[in-house]
C-alpha positions in Angstrom: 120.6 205.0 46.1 121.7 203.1 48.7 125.5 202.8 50.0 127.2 199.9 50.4 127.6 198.7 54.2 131.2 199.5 54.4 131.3 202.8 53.1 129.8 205.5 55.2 127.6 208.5 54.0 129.3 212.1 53.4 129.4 214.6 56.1 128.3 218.2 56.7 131.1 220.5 55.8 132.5 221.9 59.5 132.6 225.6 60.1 136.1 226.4 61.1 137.2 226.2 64.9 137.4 230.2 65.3 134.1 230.6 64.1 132.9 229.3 67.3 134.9 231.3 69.5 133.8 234.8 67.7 130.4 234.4 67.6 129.0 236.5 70.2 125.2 237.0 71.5 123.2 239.4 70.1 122.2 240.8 74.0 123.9 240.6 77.5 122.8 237.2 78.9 119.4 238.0 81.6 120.2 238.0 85.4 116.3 236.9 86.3 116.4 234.0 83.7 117.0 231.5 87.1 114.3 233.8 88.9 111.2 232.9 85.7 110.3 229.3 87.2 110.0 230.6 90.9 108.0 233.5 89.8 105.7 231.4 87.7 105.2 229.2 90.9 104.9 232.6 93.5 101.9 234.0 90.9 100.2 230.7 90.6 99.8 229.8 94.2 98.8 233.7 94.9 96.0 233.2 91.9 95.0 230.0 93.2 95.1 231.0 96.7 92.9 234.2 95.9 90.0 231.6 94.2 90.2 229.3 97.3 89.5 232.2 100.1 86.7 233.8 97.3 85.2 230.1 97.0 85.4 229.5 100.4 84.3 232.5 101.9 81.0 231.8 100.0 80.2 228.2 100.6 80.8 227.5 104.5 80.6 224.0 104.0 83.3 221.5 105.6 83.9 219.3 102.8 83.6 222.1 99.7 86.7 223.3 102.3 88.6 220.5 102.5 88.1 219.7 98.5 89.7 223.3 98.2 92.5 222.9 100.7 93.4 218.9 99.4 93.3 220.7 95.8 96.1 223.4 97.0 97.9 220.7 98.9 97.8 219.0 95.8 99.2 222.1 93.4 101.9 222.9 95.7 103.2 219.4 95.6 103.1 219.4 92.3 105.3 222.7 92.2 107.8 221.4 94.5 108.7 218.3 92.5 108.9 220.8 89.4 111.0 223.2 91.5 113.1 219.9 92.4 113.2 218.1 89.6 113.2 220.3 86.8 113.5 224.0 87.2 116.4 224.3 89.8 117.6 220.4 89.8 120.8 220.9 91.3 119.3 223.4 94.0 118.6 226.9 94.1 121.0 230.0 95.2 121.3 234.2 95.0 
């Protein structure tokens, strides 16, 4: 059934405004919750640095090299603009 255009549709019934205020969480809030993104970043250039000196210990040529090196140029670019831009927008601090 449709409303007519001047009348609006019901709302939700509001819990009162103390409700809010008592409500309190269930644990302590995490002190290494800002730390998560730059750890993710610190393990994923160590893995990905480990493969390049394992692939490139093996295959001496000069351009499998600079494939390797242009690829981890490439994924630490990419982790500062998500450092930048996402994870720590307004800037990072202790």
């Amino acid at each position: 059934m449709a409303l007519p255009s001047n009348r609006r549709a019901p709302r939700a019934p509001r819990a009162p405004a103390g409700v809010a205020a008592r409500l309190k969480p269930s644990s302590p809030p995490s002190t290494l919750q800002p730390l998560k993104p730059l750890a993710f970043v610190i393990f994923q250039l160590v893995v990905i640095g480990w493969a390049l000196v394992a692939h490139v210990r093996r295959d001496p040529s000069t351009a499998y090299r600079l494939l390797w090196v242009g690829a981890y140029g490439g994924v630490i670019g990419l982790d500062v603009w998500y450092l930048s831009g996402y994870a720590y927008p307004a800037g990072f601090s202790f």
